[in-house]
C-alpha positions in Angstrom: 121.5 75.7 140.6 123.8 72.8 141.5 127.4 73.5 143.2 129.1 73.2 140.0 127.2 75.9 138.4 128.4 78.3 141.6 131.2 80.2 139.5 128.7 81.8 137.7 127.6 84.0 140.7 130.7 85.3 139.7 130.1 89.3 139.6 130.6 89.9 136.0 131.9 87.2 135.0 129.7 86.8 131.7 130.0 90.5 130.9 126.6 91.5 131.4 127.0 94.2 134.6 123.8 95.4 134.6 120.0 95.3 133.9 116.7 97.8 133.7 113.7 95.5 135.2 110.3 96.8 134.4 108.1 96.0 137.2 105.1 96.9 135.6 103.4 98.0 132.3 101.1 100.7 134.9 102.2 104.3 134.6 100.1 107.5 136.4 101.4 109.7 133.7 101.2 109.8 130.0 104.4 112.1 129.5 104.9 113.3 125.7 108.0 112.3 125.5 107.8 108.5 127.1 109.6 105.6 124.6 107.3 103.0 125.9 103.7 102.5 125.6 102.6 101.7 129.2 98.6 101.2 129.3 98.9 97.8 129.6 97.6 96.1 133.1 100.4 93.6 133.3 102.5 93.5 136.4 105.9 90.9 137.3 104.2 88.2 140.3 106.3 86.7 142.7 107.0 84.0 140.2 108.5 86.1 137.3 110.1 87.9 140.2 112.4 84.9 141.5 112.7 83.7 137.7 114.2 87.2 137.1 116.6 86.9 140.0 118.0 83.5 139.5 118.3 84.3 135.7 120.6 87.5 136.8 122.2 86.0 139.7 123.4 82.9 137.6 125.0 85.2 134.4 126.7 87.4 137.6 124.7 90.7 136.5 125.3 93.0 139.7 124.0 96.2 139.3 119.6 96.5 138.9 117.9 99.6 138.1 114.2 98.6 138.9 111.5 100.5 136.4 108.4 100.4 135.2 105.6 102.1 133.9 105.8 103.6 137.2 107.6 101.1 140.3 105.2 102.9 142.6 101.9 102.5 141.9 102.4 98.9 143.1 102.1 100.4 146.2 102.7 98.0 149.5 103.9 95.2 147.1 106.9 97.3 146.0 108.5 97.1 149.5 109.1 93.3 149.2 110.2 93.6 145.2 112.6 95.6 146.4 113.9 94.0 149.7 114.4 90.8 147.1 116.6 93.1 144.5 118.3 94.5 147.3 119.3 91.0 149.1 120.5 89.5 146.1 122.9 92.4 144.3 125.6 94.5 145.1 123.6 97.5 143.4 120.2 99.1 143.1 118.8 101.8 141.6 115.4 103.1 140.9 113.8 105.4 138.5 110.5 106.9 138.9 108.1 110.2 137.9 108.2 110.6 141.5 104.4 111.7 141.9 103.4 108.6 144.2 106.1 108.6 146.6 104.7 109.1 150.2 106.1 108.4 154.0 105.2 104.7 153.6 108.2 104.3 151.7 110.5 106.2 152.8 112.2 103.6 155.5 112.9 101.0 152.9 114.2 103.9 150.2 117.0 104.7 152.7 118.8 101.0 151.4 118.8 102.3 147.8 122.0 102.7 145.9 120.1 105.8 143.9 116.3 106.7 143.5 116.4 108.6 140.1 113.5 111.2 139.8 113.2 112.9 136.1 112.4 116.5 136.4 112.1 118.0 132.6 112.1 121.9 133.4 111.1 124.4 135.4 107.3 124.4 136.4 105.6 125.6 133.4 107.6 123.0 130.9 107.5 119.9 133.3 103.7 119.9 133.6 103.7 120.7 130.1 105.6 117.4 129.4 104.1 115.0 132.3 100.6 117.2 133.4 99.6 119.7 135.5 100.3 119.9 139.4 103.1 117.3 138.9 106.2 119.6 139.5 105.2 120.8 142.7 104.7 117.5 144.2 107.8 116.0 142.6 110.0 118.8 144.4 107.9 118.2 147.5 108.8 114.6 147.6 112.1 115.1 146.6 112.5 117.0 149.6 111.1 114.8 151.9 113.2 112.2 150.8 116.5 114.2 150.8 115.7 115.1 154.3 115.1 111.5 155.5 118.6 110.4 153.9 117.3 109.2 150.7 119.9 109.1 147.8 118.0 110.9 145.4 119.3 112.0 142.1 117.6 114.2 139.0 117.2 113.2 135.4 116.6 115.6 132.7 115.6 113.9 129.4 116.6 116.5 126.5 114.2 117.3 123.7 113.9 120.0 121.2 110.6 121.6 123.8 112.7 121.5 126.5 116.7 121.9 125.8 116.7 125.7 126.5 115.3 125.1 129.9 118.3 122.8 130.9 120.4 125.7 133.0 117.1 126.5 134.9 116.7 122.6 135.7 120.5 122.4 137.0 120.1 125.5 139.2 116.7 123.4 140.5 119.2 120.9 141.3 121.6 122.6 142.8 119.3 124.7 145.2 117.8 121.1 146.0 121.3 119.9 146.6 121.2 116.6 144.5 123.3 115.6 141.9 121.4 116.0 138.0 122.0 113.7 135.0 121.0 114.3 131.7 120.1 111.7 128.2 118.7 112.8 125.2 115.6 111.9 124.1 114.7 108.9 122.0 112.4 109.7 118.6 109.4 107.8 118.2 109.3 108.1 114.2 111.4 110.1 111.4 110.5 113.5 111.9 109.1 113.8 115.5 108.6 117.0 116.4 110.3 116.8 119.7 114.0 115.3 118.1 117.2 117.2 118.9 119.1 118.5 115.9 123.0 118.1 116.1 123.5 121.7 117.2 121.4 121.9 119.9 122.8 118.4 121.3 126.2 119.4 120.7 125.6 123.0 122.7 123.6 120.6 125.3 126.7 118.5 125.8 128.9 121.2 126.2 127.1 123.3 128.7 126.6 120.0 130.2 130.9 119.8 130.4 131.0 122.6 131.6 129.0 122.2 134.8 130.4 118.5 135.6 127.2 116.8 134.7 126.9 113.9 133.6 125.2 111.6 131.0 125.2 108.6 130.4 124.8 109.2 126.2 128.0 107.5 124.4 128.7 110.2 122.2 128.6 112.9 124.9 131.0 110.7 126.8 133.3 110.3 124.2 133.3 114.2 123.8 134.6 114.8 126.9 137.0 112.2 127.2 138.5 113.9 123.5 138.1 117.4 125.2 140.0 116.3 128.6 142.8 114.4 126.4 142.4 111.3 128.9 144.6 109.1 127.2 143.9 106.1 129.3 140.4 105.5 128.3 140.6 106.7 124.5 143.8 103.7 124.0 142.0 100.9 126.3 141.1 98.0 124.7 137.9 97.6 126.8 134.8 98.7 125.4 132.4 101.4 126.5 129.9 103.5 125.3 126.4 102.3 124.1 125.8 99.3 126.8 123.5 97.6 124.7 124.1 94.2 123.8 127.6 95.0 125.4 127.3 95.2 129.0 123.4 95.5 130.0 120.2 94.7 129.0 116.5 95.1 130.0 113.7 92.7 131.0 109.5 93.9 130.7 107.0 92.9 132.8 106.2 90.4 129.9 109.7 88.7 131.0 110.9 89.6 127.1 114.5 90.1 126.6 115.4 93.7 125.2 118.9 94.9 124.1 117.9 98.0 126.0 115.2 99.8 127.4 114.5 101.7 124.2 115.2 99.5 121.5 111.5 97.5 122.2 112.9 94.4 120.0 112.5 91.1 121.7 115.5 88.9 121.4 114.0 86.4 124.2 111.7 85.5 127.0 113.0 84.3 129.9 109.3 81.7 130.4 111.5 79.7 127.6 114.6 81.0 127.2 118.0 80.9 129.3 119.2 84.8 129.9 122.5 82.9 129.8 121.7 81.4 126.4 120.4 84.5 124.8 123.1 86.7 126.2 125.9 84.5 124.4 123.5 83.4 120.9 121.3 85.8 120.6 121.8 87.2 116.7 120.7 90.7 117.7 123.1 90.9 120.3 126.1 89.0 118.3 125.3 92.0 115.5 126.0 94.6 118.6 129.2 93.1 119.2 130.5 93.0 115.7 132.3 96.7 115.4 132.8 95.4 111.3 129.4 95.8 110.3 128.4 99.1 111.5 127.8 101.9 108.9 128.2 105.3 107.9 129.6 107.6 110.6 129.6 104.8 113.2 131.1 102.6 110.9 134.3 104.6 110.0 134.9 106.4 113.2 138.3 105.7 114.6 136.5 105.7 118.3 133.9 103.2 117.6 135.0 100.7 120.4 134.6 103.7 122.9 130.9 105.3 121.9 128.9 103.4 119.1 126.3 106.1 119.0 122.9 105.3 120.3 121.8 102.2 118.5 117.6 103.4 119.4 118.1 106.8 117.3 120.0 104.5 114.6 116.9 102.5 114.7 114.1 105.1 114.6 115.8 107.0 111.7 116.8 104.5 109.3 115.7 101.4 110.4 118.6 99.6 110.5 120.4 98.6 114.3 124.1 99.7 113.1 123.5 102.6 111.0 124.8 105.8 112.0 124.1 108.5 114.7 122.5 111.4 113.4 123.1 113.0 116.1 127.0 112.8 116.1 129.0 115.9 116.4 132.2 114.3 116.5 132.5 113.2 113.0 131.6 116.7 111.4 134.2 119.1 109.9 133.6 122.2 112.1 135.0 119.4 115.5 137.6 118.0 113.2 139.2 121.5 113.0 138.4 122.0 116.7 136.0 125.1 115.2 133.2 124.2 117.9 135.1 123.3 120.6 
């Protein structure tokens, strides 16, 4: 990059603040409930690695959540991927099953910004979900870590087999002492047996409110933000909500371009395309930004700017990137008369 190209180090200064990397298409599990389908063998090498990094560095994206498949069954390579991330941006996170974590790692895991470990219920229901054995050895590593000075933080990924486990999960957390997130999950086809309905996201959301956990789910943000009256977020003119296309996007280990992490729908490849380029042209993402075309409850919601539902559900159930969120609550009659509040 020459001298005159130095302003775009710039943190943020293109808009895109953040990125998922996929390290590799390799996962140890085969969890029920994963959006991606990683069997494949292909892994990022050093190249793609410093492509990666100068691609991000140059469009000032400062915050890197490293994923896979699963980042640890690399094994002794991961400890230089990450010493890379971790020299070249102001953030890094790192999101894993947490089955392959052992004391090899744990010096270089003490420079993380947040190793995110998904735990999916109590015993019984996790291994259900990710196979037997797993949940003991997930809460033995994520003590282990926690006791070394690991940030380490809980995911719970919401589904119709799992949702009425959630308030045994958060007491898991809070006997662990680490802080618990929570997402919903993402259907794989019309009809999938393990979809939320609205109800049962809606009373997720608000148990959810009611012990300060968070999510990172635009319509579930919104909620609370409506709930809590905070003024200064509803009436800025900044956007928020769904990140995709807006504020963050993902790269695979096949160095394709996604809008996020679950809508698998190239818009690039960084082998022949600029991440600057794409991130400005892209169709795909220009449709993202364009609050005018979105439809049905999305489309006429007075909040749009601050949630735009989750763009992968719009996807999966109608195939169409800016139809509405079946799973909004917060366009239905009962929340309009404040009835399920």
């Amino acid at each position: 990059m020459s001298n005159g190209d130095s302003k775009n180090l710039e943190i943020g200064k293109h808009g895109l603040h953040f990125a998922v990397v996929e390290l590799t298409e390799k996962c140890n599990l085969r969890c029920k409930h994963c959006y991606g389908n990683f069997v494949g063998g292909k892994s990022l090498s050093p190249e793609d690695i410093r492509l990666i990094i100068n691609q991000l560095q140059e469009i000032g994206c400062w915050r890197i959540t490293l994923s896979g498949g699963e980042p640890f069954i690399l094994g002794d390579k991961l400890e230089e991927i990450f010493n890379l991330f971790r020299k070249n941006f102001k953030k890094l996170l790192m999101v894993t099953n947490g089955v392959l974590i052992n004391d090899r790692y744990i010096e270089f895991l003490k420079k993380i910004d947040l190793l995110q470990i998904s735990l999916d219920g109590p015993e019984k229901i996790h291994n259900y979900i990710r196979g037997e054995e797993i949940f003991s050895r997930v809460i033995s590593n994520i003590i282990k870590l926690k006791d070394n000075g690991v940030n380490v933080a809980l995911m719970f990924t919401a589904n119709s087999f799992n949702i009425d486990y959630f308030p045994q999960v958060v007491e898991i957390a809070e006997n662990l002492g680490v802080k618990l997130f929570f997402e919903r999950y993402t259907p794989k086809r019309v009809g999938d047996e393990l979809s939320l309905d609205v109800s049962n996201f809606f009373k997720l959301t608000k148990f959810a409110m009611s012990e300060n956990i968070e999510s990172s789910d635009p319509i579930c943000n919104l909620h609370n933000h409506i709930v809590n009256n905070s003024s200064k977020f509803l009436n800025s003119k900044s956007f928020s909500g769904c990140s995709a296309g807006i504020s963050g996007i993902a790269i695979t280990s096949n160095l394709d371009v996604l809008p996020c992490v679950r809508i698998r729908k190239k818009i690039g490849n960084l082998k022949v395309d600029s991440l600057l380029d794409i991130w400005y042209n892209n169709p795909v993402l220009k449709q993202l930004r364009n609050l005018s075309e979105y439809k049905d409850n999305c489309g006429h919601c007075q909040h749009l700017k601050k949630c735009r539902g989750c763009r992968a559900e719009a996807i999966v159930e109608n195939q169409e990137l800016l139809s509405g969120d079946r799973l909004c609550f917060l366009n239905s009659s009962a929340f309009r008369s404040k009835q399920i509040l």
